[in-house]
KOLNUMAR-867361 format. One record per residue (C-alpha): x, y, z; residue number from 1. Coordinates in nm, 4 decimals. Each point is the difference from the previous one (the first is absolute). Layout:
BEGIN
@x=X&y=Y&z=Z&n=NUM .
...
This chain:
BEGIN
@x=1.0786&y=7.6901&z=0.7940&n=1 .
@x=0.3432&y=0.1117&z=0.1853&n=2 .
@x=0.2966&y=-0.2383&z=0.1028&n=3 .
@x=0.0650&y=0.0304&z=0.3385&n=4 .
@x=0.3205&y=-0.0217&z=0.2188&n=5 .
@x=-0.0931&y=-0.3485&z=0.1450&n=6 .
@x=0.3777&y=-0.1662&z=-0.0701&n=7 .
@x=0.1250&y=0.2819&z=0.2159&n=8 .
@x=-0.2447&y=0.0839&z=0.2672&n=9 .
@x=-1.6772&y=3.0610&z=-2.0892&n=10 .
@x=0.0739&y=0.3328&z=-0.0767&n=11 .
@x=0.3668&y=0.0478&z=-0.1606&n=12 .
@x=0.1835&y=0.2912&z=0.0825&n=13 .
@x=0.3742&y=0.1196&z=-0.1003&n=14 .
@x=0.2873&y=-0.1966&z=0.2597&n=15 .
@x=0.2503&y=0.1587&z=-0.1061&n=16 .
@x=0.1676&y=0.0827&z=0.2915&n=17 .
@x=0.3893&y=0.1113&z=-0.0679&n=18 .
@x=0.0540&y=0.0868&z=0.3665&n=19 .
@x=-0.1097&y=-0.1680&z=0.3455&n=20 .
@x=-0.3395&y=-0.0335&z=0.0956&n=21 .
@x=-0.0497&y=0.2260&z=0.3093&n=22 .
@x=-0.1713&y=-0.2599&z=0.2377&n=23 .
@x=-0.1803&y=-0.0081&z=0.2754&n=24 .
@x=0.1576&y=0.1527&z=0.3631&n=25 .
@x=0.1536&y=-0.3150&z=0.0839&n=26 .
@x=0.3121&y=0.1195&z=0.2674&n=27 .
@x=-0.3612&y=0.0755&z=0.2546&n=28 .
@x=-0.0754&y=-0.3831&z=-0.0013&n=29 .
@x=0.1097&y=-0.2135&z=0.2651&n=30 .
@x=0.0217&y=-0.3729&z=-0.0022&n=31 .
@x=-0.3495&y=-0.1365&z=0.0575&n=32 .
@x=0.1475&y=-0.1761&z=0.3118&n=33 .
@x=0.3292&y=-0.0010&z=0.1520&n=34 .
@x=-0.0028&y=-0.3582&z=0.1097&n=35 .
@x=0.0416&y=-0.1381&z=-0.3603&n=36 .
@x=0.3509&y=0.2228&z=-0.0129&n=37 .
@x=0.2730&y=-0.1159&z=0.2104&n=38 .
@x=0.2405&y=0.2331&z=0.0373&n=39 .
@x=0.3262&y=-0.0704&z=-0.2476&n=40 .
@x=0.3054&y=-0.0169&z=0.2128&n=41 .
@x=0.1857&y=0.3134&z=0.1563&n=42 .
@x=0.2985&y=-0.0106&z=-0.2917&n=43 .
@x=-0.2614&y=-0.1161&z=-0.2925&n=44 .
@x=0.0389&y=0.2024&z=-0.2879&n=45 .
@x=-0.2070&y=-0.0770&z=-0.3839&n=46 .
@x=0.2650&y=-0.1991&z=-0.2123&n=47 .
@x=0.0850&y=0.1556&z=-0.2952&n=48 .
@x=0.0594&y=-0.1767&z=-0.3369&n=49 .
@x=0.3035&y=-0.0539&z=-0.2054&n=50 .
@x=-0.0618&y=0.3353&z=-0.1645&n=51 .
@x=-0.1790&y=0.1995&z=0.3044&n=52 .
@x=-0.3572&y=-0.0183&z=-0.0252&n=53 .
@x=-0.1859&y=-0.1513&z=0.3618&n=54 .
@x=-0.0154&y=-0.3750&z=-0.0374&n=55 .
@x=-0.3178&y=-0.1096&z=-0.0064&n=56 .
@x=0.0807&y=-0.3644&z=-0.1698&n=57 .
@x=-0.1692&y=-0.3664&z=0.1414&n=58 .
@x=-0.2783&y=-0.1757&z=0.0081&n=59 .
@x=-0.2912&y=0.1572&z=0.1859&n=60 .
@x=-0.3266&y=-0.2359&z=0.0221&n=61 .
@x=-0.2791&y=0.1515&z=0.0936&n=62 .
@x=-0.1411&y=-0.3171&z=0.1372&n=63 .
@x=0.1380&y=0.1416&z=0.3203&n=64 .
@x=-0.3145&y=0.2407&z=-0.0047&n=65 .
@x=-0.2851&y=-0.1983&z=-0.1358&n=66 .
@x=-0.1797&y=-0.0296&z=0.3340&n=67 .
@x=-0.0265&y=0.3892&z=0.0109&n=68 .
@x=-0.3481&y=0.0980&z=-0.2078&n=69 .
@x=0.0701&y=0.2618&z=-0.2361&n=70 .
@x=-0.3384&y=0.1354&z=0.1487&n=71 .
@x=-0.0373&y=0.1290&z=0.3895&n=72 .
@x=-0.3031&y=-0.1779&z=0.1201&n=73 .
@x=-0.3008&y=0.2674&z=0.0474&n=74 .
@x=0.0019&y=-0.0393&z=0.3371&n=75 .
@x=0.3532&y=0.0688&z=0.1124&n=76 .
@x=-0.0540&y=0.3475&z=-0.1466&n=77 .
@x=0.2757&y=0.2411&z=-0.0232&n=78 .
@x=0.2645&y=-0.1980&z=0.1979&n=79 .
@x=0.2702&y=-0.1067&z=-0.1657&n=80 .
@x=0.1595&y=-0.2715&z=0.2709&n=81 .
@x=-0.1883&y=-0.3347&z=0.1691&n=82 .
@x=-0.0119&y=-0.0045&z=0.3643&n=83 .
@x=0.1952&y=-0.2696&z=0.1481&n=84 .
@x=-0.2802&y=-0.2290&z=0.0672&n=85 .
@x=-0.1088&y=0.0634&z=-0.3702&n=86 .
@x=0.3077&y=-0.0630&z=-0.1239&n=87 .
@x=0.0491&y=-0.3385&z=0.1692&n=88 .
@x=-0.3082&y=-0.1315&z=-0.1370&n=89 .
@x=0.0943&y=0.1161&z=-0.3373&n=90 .
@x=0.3175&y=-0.1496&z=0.0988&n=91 .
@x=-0.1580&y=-0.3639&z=0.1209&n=92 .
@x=-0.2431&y=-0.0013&z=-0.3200&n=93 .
@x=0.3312&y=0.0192&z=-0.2599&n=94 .
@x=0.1952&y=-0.2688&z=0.1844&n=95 .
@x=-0.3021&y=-0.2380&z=-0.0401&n=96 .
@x=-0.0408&y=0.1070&z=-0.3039&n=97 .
@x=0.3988&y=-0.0798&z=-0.1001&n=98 .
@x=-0.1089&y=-0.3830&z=0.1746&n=99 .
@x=-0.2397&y=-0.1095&z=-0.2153&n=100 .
@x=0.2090&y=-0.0718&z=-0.3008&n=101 .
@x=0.1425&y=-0.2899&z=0.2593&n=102 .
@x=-0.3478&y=-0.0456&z=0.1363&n=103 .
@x=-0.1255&y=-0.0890&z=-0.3394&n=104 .
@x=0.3074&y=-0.2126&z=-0.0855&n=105 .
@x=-0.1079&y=-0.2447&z=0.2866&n=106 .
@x=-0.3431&y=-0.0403&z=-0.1022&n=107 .
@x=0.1276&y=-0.0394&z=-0.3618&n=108 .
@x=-0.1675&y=0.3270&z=-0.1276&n=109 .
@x=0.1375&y=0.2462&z=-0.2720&n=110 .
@x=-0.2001&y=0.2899&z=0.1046&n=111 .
@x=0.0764&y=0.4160&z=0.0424&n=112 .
@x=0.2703&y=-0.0633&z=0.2653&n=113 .
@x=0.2279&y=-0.1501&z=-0.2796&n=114 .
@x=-0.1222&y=0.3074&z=-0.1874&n=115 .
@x=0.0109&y=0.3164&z=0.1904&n=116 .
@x=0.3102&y=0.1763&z=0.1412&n=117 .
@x=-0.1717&y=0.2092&z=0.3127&n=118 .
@x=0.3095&y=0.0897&z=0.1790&n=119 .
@x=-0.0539&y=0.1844&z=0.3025&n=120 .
@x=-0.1734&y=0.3440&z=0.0900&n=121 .
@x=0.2021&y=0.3045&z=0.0512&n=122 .
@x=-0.1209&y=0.2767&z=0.2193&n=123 .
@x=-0.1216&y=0.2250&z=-0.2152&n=124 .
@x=-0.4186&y=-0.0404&z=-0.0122&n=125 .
@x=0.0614&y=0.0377&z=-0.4361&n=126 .
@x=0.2112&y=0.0282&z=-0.2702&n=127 .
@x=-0.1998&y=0.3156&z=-0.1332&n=128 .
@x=0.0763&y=0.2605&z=0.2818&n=129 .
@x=-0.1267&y=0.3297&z=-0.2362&n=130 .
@x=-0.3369&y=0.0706&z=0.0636&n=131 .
@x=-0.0162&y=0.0099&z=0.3597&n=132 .
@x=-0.2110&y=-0.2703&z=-0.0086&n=133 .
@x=0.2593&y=-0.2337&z=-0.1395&n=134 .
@x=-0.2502&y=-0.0747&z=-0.2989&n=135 .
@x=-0.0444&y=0.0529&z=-0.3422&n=136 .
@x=-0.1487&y=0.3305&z=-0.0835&n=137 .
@x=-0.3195&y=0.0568&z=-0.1231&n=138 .
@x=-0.0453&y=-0.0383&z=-0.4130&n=139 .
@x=-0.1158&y=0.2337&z=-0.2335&n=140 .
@x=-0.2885&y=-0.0255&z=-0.1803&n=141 .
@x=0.2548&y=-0.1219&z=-0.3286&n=142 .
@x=0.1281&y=-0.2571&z=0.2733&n=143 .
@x=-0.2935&y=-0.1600&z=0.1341&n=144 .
@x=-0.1438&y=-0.0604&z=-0.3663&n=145 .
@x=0.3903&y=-0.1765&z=-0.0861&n=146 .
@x=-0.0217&y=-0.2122&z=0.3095&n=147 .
@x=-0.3644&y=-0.1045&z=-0.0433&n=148 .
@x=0.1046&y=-0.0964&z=-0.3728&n=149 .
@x=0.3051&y=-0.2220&z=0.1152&n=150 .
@x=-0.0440&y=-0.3761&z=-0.0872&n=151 .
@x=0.2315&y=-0.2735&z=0.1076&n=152 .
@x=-0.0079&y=-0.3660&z=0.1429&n=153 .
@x=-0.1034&y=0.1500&z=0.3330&n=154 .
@x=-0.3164&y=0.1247&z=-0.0529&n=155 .
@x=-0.1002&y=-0.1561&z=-0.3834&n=156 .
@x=-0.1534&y=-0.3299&z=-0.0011&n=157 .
@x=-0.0784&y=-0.0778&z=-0.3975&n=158 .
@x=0.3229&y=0.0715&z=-0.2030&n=159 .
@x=-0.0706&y=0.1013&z=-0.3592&n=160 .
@x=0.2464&y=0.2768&z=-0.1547&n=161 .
@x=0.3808&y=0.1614&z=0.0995&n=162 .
@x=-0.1935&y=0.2607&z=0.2315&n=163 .
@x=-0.1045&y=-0.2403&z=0.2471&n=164 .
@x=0.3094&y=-0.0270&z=0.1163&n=165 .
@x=0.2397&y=0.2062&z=0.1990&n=166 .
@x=0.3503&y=0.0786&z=-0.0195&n=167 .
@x=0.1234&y=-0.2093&z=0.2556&n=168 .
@x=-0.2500&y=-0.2964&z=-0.1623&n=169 .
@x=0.2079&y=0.0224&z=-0.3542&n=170 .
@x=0.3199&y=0.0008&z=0.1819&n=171 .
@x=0.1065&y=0.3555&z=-0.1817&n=172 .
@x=0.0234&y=0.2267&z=0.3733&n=173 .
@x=-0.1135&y=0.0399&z=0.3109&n=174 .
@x=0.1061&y=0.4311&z=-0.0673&n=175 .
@x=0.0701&y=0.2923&z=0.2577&n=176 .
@x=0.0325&y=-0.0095&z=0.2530&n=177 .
@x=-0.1157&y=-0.3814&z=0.0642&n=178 .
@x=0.3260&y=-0.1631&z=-0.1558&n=179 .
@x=0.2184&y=0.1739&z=0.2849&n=180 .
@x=-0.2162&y=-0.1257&z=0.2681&n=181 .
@x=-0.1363&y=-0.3538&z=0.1298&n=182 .
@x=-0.2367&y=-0.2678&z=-0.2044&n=183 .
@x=-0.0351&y=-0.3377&z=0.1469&n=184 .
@x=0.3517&y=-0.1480&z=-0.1003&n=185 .
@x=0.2855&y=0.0638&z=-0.2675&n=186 .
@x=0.0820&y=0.3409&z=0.2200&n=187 .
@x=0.3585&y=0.0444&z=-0.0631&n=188 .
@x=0.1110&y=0.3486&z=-0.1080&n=189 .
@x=0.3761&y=0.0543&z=-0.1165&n=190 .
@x=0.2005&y=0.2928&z=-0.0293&n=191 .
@x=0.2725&y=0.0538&z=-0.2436&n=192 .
@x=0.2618&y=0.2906&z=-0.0809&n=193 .
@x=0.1930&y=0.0946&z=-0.2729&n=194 .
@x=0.1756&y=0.4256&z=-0.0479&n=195 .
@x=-0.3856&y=0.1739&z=-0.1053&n=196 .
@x=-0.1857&y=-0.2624&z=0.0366&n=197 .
@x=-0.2264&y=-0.2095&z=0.2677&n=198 .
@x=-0.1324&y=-0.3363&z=-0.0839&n=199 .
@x=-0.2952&y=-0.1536&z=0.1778&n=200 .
@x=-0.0739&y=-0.3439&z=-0.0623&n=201 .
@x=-0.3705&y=-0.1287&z=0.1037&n=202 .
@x=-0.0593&y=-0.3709&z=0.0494&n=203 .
@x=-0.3316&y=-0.0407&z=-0.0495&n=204 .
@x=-0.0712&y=0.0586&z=-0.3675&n=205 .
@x=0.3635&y=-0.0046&z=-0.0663&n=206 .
@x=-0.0151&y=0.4302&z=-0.0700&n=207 .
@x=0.3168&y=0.1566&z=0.0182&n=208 .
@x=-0.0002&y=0.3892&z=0.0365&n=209 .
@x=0.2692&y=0.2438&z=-0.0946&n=210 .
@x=0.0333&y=0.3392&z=0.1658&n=211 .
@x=0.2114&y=0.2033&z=-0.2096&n=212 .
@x=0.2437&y=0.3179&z=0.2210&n=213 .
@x=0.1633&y=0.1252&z=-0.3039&n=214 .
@x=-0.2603&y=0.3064&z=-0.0079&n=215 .
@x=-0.2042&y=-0.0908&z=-0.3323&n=216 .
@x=-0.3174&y=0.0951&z=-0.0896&n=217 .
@x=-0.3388&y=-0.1863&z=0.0257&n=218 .
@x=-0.1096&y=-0.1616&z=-0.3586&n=219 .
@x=-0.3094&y=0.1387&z=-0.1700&n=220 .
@x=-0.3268&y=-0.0523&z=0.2045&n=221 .
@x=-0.1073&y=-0.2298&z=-0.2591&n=222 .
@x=0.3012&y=-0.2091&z=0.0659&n=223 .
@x=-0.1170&y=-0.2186&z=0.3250&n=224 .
@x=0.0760&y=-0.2995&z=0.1936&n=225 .
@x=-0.1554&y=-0.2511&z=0.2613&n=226 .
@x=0.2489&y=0.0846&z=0.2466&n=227 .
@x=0.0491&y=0.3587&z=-0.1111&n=228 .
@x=0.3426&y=0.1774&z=-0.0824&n=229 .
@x=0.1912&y=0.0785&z=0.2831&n=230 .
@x=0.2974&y=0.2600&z=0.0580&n=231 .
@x=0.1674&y=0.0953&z=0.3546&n=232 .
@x=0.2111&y=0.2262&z=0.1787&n=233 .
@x=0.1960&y=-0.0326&z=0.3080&n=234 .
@x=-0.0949&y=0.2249&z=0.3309&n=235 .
@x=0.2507&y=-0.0834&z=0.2169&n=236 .
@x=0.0207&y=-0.3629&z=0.0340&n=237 .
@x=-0.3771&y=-0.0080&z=-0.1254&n=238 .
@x=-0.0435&y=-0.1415&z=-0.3499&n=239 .
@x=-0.3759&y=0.2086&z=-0.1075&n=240 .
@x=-0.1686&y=-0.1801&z=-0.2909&n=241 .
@x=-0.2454&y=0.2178&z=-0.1984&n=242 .
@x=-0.1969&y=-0.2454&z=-0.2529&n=243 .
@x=-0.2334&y=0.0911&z=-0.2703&n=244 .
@x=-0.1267&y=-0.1237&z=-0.3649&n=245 .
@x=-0.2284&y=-0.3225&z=0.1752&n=246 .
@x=-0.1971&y=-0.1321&z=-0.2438&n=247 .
@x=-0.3771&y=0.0831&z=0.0707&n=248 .
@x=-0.1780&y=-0.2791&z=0.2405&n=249 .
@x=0.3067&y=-0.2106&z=0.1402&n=250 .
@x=0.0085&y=0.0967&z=0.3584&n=251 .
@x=-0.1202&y=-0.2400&z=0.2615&n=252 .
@x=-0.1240&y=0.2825&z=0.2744&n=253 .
@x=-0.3448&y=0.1095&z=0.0450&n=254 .
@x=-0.0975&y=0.0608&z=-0.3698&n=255 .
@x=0.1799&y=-0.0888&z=-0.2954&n=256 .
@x=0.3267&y=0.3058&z=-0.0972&n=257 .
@x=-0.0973&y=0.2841&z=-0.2255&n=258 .
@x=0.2946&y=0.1450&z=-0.2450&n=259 .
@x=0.0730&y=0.2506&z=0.2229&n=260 .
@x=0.0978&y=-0.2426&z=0.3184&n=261 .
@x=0.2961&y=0.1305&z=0.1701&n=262 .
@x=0.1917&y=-0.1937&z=0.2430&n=263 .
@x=0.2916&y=0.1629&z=0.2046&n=264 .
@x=0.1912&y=-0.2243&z=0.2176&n=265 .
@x=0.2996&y=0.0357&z=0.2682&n=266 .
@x=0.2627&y=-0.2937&z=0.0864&n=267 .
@x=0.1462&y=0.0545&z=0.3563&n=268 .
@x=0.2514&y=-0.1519&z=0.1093&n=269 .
@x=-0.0573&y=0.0126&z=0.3552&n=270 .
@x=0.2646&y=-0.3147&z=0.1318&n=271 .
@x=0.2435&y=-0.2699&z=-0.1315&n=272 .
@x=-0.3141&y=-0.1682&z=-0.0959&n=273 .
@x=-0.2551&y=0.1658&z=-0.0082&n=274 .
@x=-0.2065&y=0.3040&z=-0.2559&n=275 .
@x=-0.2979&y=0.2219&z=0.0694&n=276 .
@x=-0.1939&y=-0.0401&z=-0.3168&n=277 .
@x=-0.2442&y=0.3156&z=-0.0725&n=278 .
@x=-0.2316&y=0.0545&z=-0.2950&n=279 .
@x=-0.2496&y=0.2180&z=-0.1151&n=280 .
@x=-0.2662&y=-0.0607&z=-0.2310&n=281 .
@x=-0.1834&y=0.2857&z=-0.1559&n=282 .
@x=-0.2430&y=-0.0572&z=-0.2721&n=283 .
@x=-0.2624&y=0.3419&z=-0.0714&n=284 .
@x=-0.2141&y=-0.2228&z=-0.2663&n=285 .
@x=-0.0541&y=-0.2604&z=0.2870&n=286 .
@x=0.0748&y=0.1278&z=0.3634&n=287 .
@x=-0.1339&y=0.2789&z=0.1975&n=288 .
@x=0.3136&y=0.0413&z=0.1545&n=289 .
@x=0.3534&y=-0.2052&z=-0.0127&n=290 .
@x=0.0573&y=-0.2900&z=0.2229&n=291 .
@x=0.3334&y=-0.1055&z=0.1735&n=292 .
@x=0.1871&y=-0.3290&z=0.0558&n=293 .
@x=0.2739&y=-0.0060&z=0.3028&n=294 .
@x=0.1622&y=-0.3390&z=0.0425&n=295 .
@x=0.3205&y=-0.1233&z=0.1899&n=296 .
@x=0.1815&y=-0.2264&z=-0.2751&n=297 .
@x=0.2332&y=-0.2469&z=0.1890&n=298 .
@x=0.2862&y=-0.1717&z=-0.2310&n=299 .
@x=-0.0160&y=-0.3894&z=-0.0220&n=300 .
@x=0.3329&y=-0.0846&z=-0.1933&n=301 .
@x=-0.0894&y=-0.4074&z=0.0635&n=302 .
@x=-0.3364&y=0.0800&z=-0.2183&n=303 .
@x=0.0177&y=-0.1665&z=-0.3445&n=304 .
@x=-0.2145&y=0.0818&z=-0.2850&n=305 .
@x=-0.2349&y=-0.2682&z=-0.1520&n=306 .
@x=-0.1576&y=-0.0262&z=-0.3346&n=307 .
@x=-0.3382&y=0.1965&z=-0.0032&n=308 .
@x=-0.1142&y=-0.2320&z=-0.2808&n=309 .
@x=-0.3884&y=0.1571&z=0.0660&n=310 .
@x=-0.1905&y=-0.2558&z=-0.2861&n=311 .
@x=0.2235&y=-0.1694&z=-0.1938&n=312 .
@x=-0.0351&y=-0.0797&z=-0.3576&n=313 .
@x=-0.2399&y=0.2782&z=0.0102&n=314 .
@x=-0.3024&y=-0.2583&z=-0.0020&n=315 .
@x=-0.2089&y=0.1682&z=0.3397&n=316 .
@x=-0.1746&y=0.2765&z=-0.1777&n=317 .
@x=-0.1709&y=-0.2211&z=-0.2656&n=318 .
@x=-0.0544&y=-0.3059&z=0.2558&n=319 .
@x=-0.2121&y=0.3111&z=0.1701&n=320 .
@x=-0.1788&y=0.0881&z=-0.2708&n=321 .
@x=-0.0763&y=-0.3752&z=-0.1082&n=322 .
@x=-0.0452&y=-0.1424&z=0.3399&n=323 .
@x=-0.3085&y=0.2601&z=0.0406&n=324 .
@x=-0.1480&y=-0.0399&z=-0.3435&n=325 .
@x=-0.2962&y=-0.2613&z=0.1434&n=326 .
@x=-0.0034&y=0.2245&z=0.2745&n=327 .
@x=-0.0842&y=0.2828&z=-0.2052&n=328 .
@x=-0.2391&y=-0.2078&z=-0.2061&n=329 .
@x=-0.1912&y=-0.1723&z=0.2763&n=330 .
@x=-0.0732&y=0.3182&z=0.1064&n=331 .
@x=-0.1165&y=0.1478&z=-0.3338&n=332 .
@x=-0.2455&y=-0.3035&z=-0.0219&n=333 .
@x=-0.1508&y=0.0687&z=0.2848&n=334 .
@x=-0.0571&y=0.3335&z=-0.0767&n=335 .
@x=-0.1664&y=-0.0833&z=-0.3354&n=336 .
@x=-0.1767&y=-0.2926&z=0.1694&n=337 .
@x=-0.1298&y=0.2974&z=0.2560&n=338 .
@x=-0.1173&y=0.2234&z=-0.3149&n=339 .
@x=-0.1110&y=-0.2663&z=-0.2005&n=340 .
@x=0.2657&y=0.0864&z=-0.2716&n=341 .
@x=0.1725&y=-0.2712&z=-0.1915&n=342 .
@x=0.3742&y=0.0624&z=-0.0947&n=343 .
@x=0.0890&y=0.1293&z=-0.3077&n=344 .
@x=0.2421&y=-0.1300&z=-0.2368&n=345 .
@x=0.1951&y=0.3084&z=0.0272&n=346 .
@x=-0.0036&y=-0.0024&z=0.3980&n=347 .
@x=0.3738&y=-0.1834&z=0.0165&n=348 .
@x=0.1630&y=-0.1022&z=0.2976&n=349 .
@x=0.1790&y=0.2657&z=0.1911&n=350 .
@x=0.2132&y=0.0526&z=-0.2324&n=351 .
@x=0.1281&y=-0.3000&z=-0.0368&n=352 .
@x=0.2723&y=-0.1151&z=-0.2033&n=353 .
């Protein structure tokens, strides 16, 4: 359902926030491993833009980190760095990985290596580094009931209304905090700057967010949008996003977002080319407790942007729906042929139009 890169490789409460959200404690944090920040050089200061603020402008894929898993695995625990002999397996298993596009291309196959962009792993044991654990927190009882409700082209297998798809399966978002991190391709994140204002431009889905440093207020709670509405602040050389008003049951973590998601993120610059990307992700309706993201973003300026055309001509979601009609029906014979029931003439098909 997704065009991939192959030429190239609910409970509403008031927002209205008119100041700064207060955050979390984030100056106690260190980096979740040193190795995956080289130190700038001795006379490297933050460039500045044409009127002052810290220049944070360029392309930053994120396909450099998509053989990190946003979750630790159980059994590394609470560290937050591989071993060396960890590592270089990790290490061995994304090079072969990055082969088997060529692999396949001798064999004459057009499989997942002409597909995927793995990249290789960073140091860090995950991308979520808050709980300890380096794993999503627990859900709350509101959570668990969203998640278990969630239907998409993952885990549905006979196609019959809207609902049976996801977000990502209709092409409309893939939400917060999943558009700023990896997928399986299309991972190219830019950053653009103008006097009180930060563009972000996300390649897959073709979203574009605007953070907004001119001090206004949050719209009306009712007032909501996939992506949120974003407004920042400088600390220091530190752009902080604070970003509220997501519309209900658009994130991609561990349960579908409530209306009262929060999302407060930190840009770093922490070298010529590099950013320590922070975020935290609070959600009361849905979460015990917040989680946090802690990435190194490295800048790519050779990266190029390609059409995320997802389904063209918007023709997937019907062909789902229409090529598991006799699917659906098969299986309703059977289960009147099991209870001896004929069909009735106002039984239908599915839905079908």
């Amino acid at each position: 359902m997704t065009i991939s890169r192959v030429a190239a490789a609910a409970l509403a409460v008031p927002l209205l926030f008119a100041a700064p959200l207060a955050g979390p404690a984030w100056a106690a944090d260190p980096v979740p491993s040193a190795k995956d920040y080289p130190p700038p050089p001795a006379d490297w200061k933050v460039p500045r833009t044409e009127w002052g603020d810290p220049d944070l402008r360029g392309m930053w894929p994120v396909d450099y980190l998509a053989a990190t898993p946003r979750e630790r695995p159980p059994e590394i625990g609470t560290r937050t760095e591989w071993t060396e002999e960890e590592y270089q397996e990790r290490f061995a298993q994304a090079e072969q990985r990055a082969g088997l596009e060529a692999a396949q291309d001798r064999v004459g196959i057009l499989g997942m290596g002409h597909w995927r962009e793995d990249g290789l792993p960073l140091w860090q044991t995950s991308m979520i580094t808050q709980p300890a654990n380096g794993r999503y927190p627990a859900l709350t009882e509101e959570g668990r009931r969203a998640a278990a409700a969630v239907r998409n082209s993952w885990n549905t297998e006979v196609f019959d209304k809207i609902s049976d798809f996801g977000i990502w399966d209709r092409c409309l978002s893939r939400g917060m905090p999943g558009s700023m991190l990896t997928g399986a391709y299309n991972m190219g994140l830019r950053v653009m700057q103008a006097p009180e204002l930060v563009v972000i431009a996300i390649e897959m889905v073709h979203e574009t967010r605007k953070v907004y440093l001119d001090g206004r207020p949050a719209p009306p709670p009712e007032v909501t949008e996939y992506l949120g509405f974003s407004r920042g602040h400088w600390e220091g050389d530190t752009l902080v996003i604070e970003t509220t008003n997501f519309t209900p049951g658009f994130s991609n973590g561990p349960s579908p977002n409530s209306a009262q998601m929060i999302v407060t993120e930190r840009l770093t610059p922490t070298g010529p080319d590099q950013i320590r990307y922070e975020a935290w992700v609070e959600d009361p309706v849905m979460l015990t407790e917040p989680y946090k993201i802690d990435i190194p973003w490295q800048r790519n300026p050779d990266y190029e942007f390609f059409e995320y055309a997802c389904h063209e001509g918007n023709v997937q979601i019907r062909g789902y729906v229409t090529s598991t009609i006799p699917r659906f029906q098969k299986l309703r014979e059977e289960q009147w042929a099991k209870q001896g029931e004929a069909p009735s003439p106002e039984s239908g098909t599915c839905g079908a139009p």
